[in-house]
CHARMM internal coordinates of N, CA and C (Angstrom, degrees):
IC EDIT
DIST 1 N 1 CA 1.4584
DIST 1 CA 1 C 1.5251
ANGL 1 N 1 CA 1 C 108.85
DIST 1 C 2 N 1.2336
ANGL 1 CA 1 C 2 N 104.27
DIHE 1 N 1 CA 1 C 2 N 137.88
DIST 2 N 2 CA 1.4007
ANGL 1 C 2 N 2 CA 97.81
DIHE 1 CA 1 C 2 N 2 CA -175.69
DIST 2 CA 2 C 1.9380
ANGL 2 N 2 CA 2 C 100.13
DIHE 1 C 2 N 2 CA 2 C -112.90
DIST 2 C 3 N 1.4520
ANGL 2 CA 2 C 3 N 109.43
DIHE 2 N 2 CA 2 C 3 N 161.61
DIST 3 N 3 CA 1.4662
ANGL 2 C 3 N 3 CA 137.98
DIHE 2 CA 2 C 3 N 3 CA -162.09
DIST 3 CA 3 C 1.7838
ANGL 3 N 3 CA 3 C 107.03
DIHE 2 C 3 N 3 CA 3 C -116.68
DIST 3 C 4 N 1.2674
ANGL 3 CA 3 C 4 N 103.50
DIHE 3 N 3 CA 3 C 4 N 129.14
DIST 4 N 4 CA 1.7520
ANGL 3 C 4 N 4 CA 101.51
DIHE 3 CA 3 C 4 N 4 CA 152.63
DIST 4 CA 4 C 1.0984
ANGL 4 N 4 CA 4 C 141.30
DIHE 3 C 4 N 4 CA 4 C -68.75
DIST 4 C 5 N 1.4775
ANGL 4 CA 4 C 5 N 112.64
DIHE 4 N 4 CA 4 C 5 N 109.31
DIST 5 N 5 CA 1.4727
ANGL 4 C 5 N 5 CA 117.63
DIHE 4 CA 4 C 5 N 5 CA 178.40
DIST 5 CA 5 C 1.5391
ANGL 5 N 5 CA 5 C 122.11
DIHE 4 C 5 N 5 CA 5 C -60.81
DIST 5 C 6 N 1.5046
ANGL 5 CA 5 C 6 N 106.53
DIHE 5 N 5 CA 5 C 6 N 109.86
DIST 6 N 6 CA 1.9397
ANGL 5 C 6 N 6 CA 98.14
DIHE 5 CA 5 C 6 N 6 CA -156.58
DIST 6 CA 6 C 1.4928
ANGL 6 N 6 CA 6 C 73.46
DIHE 5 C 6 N 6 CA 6 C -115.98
DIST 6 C 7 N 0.8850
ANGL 6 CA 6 C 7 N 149.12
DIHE 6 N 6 CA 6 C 7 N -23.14
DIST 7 N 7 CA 1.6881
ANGL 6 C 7 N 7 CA 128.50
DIHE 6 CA 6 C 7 N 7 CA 142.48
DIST 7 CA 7 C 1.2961
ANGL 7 N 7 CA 7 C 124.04
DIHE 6 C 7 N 7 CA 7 C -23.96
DIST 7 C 8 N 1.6965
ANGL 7 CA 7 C 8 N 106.19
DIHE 7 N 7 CA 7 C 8 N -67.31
DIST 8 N 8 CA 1.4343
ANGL 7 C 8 N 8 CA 98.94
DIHE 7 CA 7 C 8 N 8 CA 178.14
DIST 8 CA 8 C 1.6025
ANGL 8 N 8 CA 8 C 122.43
DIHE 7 C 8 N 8 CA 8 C -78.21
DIST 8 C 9 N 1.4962
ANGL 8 CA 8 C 9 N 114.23
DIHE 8 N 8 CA 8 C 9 N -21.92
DIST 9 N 9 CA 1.5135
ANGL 8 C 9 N 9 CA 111.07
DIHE 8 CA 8 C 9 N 9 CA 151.07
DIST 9 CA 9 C 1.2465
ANGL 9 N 9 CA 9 C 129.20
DIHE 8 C 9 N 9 CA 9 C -46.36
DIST 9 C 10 N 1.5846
ANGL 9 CA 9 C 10 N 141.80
DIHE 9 N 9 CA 9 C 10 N -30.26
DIST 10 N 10 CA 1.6598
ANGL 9 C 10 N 10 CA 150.34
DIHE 9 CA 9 C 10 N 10 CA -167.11
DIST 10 CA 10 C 1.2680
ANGL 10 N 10 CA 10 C 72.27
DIHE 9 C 10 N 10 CA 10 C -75.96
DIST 10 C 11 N 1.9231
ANGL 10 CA 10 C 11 N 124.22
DIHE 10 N 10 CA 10 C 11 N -77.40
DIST 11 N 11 CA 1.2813
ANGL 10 C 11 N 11 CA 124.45
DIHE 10 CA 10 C 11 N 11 CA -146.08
DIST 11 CA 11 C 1.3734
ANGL 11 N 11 CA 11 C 101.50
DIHE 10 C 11 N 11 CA 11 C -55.08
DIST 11 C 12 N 1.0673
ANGL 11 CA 11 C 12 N 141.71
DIHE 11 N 11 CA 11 C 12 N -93.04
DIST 12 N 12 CA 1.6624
ANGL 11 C 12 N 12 CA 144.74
DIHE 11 CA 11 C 12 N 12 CA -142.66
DIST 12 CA 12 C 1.8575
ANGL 12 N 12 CA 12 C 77.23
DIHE 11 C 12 N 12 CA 12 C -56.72
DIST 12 C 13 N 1.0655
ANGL 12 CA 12 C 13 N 151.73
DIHE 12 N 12 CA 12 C 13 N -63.83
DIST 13 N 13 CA 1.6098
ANGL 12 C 13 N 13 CA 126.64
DIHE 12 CA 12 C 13 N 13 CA -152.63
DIST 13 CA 13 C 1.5020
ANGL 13 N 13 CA 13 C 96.13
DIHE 12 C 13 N 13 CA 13 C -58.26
DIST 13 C 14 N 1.4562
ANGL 13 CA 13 C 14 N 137.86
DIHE 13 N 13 CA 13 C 14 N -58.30
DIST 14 N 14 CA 1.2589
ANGL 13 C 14 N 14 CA 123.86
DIHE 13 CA 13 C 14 N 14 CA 154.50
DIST 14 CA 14 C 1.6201
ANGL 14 N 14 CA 14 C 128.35
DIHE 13 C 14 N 14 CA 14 C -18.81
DIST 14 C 15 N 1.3388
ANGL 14 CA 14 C 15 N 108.68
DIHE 14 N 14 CA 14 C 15 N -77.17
DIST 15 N 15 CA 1.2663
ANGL 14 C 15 N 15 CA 111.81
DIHE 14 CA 14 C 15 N 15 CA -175.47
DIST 15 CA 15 C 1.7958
ANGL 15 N 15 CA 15 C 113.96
DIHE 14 C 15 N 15 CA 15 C -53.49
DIST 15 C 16 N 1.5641
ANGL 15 CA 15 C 16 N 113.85
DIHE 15 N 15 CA 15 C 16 N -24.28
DIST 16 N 16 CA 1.3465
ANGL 15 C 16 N 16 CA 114.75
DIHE 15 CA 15 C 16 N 16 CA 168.84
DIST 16 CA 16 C 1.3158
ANGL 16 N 16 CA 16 C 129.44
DIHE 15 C 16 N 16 CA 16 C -72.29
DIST 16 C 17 N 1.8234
ANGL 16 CA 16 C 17 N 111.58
DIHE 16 N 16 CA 16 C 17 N -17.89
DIST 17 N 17 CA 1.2668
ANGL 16 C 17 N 17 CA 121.92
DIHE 16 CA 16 C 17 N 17 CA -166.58
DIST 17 CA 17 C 1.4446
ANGL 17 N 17 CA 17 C 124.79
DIHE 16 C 17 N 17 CA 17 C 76.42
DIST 17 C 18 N 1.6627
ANGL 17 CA 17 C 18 N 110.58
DIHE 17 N 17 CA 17 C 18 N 22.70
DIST 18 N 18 CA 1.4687
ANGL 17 C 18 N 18 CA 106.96
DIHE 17 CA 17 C 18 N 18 CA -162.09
DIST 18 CA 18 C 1.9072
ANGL 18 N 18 CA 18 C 99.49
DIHE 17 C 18 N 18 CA 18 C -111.26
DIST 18 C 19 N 0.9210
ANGL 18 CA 18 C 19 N 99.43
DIHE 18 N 18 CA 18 C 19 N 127.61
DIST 19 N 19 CA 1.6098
ANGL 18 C 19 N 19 CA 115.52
DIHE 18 CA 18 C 19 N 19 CA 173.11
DIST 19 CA 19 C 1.5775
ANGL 19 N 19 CA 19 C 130.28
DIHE 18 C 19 N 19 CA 19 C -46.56
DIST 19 C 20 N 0.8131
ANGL 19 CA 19 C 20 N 162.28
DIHE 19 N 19 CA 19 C 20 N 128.42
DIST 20 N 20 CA 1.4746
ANGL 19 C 20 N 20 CA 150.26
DIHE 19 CA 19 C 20 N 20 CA -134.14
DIST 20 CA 20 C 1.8627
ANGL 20 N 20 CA 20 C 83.29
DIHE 19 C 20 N 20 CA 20 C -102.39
DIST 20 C 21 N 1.1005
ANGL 20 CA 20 C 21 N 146.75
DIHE 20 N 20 CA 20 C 21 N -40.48
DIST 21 N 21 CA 1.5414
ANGL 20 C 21 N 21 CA 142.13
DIHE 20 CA 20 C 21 N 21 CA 147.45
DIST 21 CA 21 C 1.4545
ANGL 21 N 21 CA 21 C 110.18
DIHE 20 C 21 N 21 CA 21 C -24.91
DIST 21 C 22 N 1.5451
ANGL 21 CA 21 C 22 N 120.80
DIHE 21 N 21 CA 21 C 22 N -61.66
DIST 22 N 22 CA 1.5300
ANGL 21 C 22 N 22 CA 120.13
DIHE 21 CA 21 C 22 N 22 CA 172.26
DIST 22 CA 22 C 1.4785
ANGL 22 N 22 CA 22 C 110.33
DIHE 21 C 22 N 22 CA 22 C -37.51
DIST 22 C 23 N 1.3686
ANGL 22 CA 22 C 23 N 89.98
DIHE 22 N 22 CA 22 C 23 N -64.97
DIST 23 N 23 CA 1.6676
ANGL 22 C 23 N 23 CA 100.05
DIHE 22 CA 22 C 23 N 23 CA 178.86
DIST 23 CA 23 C 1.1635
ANGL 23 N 23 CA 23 C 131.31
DIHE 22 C 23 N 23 CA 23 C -28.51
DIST 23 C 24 N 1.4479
ANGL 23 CA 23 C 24 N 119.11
DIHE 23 N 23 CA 23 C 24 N -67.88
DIST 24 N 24 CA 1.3302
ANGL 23 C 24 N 24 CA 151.71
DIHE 23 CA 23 C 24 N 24 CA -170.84
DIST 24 CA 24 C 1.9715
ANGL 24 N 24 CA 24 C 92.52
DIHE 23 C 24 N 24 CA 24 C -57.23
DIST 24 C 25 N 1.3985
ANGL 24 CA 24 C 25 N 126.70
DIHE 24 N 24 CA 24 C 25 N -47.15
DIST 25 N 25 CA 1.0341
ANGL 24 C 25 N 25 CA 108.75
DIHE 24 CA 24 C 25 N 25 CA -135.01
DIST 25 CA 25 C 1.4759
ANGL 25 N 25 CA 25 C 76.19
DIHE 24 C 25 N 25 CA 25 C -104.22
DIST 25 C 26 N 1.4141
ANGL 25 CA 25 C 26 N 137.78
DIHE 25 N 25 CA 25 C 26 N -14.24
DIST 26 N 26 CA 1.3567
ANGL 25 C 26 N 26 CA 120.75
DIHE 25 CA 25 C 26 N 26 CA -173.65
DIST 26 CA 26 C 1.9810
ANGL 26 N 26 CA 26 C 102.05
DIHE 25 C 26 N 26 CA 26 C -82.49
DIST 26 C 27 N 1.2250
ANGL 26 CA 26 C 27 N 99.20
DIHE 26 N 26 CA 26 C 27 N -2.33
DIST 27 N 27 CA 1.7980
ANGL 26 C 27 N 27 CA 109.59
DIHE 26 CA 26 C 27 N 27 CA -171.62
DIST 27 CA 27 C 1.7128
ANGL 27 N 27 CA 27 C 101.18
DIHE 26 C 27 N 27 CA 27 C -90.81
DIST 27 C 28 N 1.7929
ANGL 27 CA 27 C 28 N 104.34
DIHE 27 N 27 CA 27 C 28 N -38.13
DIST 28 N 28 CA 1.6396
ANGL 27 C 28 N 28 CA 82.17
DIHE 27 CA 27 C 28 N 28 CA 172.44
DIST 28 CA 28 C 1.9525
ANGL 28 N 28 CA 28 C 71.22
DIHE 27 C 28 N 28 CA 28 C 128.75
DIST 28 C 29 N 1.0739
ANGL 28 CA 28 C 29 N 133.86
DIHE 28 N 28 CA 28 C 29 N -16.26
DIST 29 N 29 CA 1.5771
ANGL 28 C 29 N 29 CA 121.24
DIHE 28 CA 28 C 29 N 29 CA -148.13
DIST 29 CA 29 C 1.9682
ANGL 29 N 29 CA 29 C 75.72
DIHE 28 C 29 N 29 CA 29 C -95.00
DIST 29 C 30 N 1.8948
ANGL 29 CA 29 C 30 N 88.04
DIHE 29 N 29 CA 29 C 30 N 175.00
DIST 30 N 30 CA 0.7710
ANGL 29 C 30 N 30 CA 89.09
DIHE 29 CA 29 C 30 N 30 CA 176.51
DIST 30 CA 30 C 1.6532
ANGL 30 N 30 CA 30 C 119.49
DIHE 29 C 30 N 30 CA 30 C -105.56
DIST 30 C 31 N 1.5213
ANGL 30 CA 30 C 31 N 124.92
DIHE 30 N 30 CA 30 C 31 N -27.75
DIST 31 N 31 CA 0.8135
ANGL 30 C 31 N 31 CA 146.03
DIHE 30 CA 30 C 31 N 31 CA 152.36
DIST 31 CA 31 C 1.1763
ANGL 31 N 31 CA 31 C 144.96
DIHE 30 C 31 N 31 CA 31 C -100.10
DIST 31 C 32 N 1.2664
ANGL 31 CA 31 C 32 N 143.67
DIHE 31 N 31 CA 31 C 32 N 148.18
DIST 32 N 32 CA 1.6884
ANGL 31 C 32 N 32 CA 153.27
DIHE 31 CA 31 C 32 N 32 CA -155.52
DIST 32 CA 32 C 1.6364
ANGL 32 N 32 CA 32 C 88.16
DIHE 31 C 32 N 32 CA 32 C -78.32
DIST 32 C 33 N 1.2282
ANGL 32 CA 32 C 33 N 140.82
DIHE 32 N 32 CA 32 C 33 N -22.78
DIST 33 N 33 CA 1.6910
ANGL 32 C 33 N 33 CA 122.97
DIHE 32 CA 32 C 33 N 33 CA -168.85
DIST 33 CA 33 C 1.6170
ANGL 33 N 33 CA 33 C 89.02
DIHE 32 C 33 N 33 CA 33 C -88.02
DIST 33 C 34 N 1.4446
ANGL 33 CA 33 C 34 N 126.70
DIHE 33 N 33 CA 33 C 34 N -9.73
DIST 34 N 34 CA 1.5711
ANGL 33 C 34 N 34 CA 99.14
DIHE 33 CA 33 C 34 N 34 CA -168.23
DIST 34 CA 34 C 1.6511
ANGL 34 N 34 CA 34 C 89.25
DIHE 33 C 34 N 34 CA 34 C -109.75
DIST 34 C 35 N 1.1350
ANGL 34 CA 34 C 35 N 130.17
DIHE 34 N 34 CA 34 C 35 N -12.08
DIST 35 N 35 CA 1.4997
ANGL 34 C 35 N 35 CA 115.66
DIHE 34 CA 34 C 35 N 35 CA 179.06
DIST 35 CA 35 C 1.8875
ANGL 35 N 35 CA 35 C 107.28
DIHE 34 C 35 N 35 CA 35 C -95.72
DIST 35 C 36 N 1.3061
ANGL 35 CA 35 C 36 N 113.46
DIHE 35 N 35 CA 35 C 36 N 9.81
DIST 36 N 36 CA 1.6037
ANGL 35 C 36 N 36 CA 127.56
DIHE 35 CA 35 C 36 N 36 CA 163.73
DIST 36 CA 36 C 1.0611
ANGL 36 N 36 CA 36 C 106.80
DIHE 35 C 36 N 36 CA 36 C -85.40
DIST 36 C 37 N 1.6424
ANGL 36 CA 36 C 37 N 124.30
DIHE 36 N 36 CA 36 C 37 N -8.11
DIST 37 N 37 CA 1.1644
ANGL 36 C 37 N 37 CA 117.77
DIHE 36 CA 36 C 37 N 37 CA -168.55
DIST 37 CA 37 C 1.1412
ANGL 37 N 37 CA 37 C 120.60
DIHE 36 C 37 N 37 CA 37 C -91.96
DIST 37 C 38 N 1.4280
ANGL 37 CA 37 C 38 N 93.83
DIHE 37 N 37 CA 37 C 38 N -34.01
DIST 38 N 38 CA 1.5246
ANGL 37 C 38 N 38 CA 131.37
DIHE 37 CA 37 C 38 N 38 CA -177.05
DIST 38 CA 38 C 1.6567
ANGL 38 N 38 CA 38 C 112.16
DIHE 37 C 38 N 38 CA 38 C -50.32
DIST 38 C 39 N 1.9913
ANGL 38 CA 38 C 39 N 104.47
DIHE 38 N 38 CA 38 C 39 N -46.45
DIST 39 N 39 CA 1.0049
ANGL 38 C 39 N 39 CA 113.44
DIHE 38 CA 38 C 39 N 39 CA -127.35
DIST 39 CA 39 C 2.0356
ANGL 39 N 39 CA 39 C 81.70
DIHE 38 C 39 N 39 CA 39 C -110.16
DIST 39 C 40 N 1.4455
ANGL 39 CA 39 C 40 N 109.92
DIHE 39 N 39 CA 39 C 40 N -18.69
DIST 40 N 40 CA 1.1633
ANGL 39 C 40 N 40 CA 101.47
DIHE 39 CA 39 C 40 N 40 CA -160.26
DIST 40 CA 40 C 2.1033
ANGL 40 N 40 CA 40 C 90.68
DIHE 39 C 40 N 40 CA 40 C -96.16
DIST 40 C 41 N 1.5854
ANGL 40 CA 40 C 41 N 111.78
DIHE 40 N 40 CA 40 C 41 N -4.90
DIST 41 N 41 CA 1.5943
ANGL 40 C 41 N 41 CA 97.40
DIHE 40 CA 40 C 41 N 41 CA 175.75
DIST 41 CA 41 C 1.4299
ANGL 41 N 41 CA 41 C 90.95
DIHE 40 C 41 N 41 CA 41 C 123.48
DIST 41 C 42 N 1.4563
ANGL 41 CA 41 C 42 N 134.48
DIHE 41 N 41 CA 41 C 42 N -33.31
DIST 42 N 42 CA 0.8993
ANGL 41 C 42 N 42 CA 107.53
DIHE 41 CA 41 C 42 N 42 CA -151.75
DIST 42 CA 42 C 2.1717
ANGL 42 N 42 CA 42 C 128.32
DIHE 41 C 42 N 42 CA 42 C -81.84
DIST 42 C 43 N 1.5909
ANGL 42 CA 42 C 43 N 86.36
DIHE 42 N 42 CA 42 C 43 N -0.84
DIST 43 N 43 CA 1.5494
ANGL 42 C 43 N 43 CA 116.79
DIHE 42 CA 42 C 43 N 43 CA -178.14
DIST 43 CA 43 C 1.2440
ANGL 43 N 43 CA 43 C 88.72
DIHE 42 C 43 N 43 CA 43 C -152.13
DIST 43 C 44 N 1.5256
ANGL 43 CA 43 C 44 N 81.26
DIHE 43 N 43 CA 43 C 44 N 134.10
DIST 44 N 44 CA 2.0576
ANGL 43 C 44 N 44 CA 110.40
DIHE 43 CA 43 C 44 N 44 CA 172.26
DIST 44 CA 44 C 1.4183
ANGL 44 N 44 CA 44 C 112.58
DIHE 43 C 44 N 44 CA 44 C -72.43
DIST 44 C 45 N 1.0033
ANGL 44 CA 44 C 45 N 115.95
DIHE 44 N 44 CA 44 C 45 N 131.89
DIST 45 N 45 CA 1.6722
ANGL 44 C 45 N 45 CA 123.58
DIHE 44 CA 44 C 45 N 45 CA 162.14
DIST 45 CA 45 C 1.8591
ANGL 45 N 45 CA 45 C 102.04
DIHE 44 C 45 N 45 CA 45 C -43.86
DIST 45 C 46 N 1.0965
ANGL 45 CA 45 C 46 N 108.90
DIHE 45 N 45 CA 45 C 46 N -179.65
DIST 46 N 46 CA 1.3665
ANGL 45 C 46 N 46 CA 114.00
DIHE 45 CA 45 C 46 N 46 CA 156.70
DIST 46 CA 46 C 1.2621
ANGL 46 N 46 CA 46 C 108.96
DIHE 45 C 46 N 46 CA 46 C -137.44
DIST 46 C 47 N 1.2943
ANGL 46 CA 46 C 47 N 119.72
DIHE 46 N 46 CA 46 C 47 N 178.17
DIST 47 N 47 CA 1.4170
ANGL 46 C 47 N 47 CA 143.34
DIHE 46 CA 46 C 47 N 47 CA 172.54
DIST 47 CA 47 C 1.8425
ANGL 47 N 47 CA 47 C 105.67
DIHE 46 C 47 N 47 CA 47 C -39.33
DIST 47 C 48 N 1.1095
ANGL 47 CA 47 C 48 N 88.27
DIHE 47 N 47 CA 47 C 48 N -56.88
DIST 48 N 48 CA 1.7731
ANGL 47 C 48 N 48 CA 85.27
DIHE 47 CA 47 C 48 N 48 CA -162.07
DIST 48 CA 48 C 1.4103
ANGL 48 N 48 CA 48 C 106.04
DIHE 47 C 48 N 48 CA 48 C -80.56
DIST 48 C 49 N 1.7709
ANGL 48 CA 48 C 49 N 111.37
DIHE 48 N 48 CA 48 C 49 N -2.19
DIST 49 N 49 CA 1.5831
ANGL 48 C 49 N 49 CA 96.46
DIHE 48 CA 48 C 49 N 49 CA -158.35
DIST 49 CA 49 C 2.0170
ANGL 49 N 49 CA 49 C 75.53
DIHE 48 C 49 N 49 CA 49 C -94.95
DIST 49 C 50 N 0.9379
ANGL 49 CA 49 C 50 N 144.56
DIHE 49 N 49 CA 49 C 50 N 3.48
DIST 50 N 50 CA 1.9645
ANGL 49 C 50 N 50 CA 150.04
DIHE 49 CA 49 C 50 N 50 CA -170.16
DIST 50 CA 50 C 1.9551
ANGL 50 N 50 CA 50 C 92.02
DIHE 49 C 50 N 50 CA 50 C -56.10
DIST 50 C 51 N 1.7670
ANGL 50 CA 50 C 51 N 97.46
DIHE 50 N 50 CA 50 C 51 N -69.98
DIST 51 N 51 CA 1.5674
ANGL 50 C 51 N 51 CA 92.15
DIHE 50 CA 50 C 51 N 51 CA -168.22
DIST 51 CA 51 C 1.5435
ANGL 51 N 51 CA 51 C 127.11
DIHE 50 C 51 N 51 CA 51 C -57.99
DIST 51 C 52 N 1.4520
ANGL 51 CA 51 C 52 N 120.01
DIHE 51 N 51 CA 51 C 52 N -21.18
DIST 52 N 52 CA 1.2240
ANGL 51 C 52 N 52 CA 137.64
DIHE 51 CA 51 C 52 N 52 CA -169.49
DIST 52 CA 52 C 1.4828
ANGL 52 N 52 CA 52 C 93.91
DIHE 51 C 52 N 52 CA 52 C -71.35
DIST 52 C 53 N 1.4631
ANGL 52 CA 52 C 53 N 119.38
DIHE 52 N 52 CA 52 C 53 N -48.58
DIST 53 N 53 CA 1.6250
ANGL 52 C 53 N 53 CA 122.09
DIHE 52 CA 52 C 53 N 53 CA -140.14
DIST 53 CA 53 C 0.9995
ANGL 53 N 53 CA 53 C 82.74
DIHE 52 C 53 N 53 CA 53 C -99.52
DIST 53 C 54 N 1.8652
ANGL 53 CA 53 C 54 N 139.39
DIHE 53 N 53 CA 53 C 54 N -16.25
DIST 54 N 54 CA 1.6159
ANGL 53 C 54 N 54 CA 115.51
DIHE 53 CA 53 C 54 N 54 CA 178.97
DIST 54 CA 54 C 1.7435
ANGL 54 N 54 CA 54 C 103.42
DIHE 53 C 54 N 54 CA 54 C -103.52
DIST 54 C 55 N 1.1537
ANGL 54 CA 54 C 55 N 116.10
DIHE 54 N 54 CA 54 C 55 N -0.44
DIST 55 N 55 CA 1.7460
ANGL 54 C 55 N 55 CA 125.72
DIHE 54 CA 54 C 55 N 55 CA 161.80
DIST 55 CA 55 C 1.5892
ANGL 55 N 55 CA 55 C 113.55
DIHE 54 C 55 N 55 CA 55 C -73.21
DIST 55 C 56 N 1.6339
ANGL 55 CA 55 C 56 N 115.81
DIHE 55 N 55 CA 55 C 56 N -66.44
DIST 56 N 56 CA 1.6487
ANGL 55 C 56 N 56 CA 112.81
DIHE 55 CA 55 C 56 N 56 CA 163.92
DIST 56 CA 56 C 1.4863
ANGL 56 N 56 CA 56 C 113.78
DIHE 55 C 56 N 56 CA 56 C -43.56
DIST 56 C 57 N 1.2302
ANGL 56 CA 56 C 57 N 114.93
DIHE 56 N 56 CA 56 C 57 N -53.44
DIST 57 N 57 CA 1.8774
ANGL 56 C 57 N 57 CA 114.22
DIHE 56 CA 56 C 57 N 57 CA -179.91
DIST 57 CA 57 C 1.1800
ANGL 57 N 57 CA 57 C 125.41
DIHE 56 C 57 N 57 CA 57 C -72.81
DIST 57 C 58 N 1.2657
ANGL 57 CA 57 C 58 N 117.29
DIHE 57 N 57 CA 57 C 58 N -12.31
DIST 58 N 58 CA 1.6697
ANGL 57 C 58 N 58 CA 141.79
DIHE 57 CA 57 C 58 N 58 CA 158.80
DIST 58 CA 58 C 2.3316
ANGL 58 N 58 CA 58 C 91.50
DIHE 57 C 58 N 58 CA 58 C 64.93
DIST 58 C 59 N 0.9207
ANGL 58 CA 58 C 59 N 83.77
DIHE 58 N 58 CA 58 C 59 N 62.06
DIST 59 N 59 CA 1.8049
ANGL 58 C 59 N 59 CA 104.40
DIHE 58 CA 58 C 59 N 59 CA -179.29
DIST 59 CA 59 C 1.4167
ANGL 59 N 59 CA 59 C 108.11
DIHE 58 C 59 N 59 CA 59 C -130.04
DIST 59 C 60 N 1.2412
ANGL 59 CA 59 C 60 N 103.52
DIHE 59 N 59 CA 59 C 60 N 174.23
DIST 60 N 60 CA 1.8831
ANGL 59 C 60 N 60 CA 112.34
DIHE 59 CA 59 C 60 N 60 CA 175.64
DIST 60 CA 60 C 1.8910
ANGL 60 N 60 CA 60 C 104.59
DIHE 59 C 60 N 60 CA 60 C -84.12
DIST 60 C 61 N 1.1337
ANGL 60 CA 60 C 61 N 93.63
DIHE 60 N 60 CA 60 C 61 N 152.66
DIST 61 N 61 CA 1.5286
ANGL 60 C 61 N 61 CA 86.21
DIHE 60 CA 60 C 61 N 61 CA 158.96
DIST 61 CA 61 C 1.2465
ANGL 61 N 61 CA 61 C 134.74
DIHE 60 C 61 N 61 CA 61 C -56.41
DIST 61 C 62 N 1.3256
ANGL 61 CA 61 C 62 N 104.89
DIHE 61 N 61 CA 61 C 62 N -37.86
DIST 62 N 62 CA 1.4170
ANGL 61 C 62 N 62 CA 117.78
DIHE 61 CA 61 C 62 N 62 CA 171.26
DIST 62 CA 62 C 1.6092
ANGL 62 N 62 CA 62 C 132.80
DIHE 61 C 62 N 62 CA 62 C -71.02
DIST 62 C 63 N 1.3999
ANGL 62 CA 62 C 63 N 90.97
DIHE 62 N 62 CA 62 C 63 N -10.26
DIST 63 N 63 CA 1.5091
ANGL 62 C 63 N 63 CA 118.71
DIHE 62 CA 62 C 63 N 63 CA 170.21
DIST 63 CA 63 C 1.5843
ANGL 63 N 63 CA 63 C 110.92
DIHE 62 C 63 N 63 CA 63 C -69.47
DIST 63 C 64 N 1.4025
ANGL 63 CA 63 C 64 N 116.17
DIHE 63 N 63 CA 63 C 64 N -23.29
DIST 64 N 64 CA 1.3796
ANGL 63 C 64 N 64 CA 120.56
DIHE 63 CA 63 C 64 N 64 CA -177.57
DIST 64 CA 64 C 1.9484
ANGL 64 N 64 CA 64 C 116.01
DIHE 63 C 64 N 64 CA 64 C -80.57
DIST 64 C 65 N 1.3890
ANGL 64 CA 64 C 65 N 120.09
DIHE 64 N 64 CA 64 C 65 N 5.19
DIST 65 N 65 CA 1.4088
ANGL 64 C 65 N 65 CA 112.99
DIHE 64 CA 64 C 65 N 65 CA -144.86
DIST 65 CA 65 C 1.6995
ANGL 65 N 65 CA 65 C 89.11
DIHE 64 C 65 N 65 CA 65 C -134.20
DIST 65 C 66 N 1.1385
ANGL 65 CA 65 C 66 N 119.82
DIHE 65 N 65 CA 65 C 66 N 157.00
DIST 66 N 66 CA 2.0980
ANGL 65 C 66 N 66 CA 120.92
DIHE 65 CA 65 C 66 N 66 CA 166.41
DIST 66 CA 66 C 1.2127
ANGL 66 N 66 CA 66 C 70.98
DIHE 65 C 66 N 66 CA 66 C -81.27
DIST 66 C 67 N 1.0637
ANGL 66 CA 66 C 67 N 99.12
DIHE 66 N 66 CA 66 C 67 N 168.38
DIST 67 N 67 CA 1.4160
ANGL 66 C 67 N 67 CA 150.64
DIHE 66 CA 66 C 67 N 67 CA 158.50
DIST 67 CA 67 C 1.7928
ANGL 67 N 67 CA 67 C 116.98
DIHE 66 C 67 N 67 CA 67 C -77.26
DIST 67 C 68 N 0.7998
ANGL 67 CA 67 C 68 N 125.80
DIHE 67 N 67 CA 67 C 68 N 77.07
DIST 68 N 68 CA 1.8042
ANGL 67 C 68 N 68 CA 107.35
DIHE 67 CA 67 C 68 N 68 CA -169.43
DIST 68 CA 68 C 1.8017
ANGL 68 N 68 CA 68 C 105.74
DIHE 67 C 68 N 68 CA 68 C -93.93
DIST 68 C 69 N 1.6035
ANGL 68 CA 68 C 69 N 94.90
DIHE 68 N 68 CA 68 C 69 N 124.75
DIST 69 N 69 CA 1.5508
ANGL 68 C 69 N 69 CA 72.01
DIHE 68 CA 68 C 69 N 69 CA 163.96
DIST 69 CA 69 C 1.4602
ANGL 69 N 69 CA 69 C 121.15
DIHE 68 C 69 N 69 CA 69 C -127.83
DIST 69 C 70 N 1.3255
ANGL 69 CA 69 C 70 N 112.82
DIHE 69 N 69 CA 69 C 70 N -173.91
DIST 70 N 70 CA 1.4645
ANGL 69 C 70 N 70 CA 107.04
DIHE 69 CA 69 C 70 N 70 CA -165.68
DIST 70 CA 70 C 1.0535
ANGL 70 N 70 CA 70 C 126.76
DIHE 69 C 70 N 70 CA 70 C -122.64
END
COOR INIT
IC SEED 1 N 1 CA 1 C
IC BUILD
């Protein structure tokens, strides 16, 4: 099973220059404290929010996940 890298999510929203407000509002939220929430573990992304967060981060989808191996 593979996991979201919300490590490498902080970095590339950093490295993009995008505001955790940007964030939030391209997700549908209304505010930057509920997409910190998202981002720090404490609420799961979902399914639909995957294409959005690898479009703002301009990455693969697959860019969003560790790698686990077995």
């Amino acid at each position: 099973m593979e996991r979201l890298n919300l490590s490498f999510i902080v970095q590339r929203r950093n490295e993009c220059k995008l505001t955790l407000q940007e964030m939030a509002e391209a997700l549908g939220f209304r505010n930057a404290s509920t997409y910190l929430k998202y981002e720090k573990g404490e609420y799961d992304f979902k399914a639909n929010h995957l294409p959005v967060l690898a479009k703002k981060l301009r990455c693969n989808m697959l860019d969003l996940f560790i790698r686990m191996i077995c």
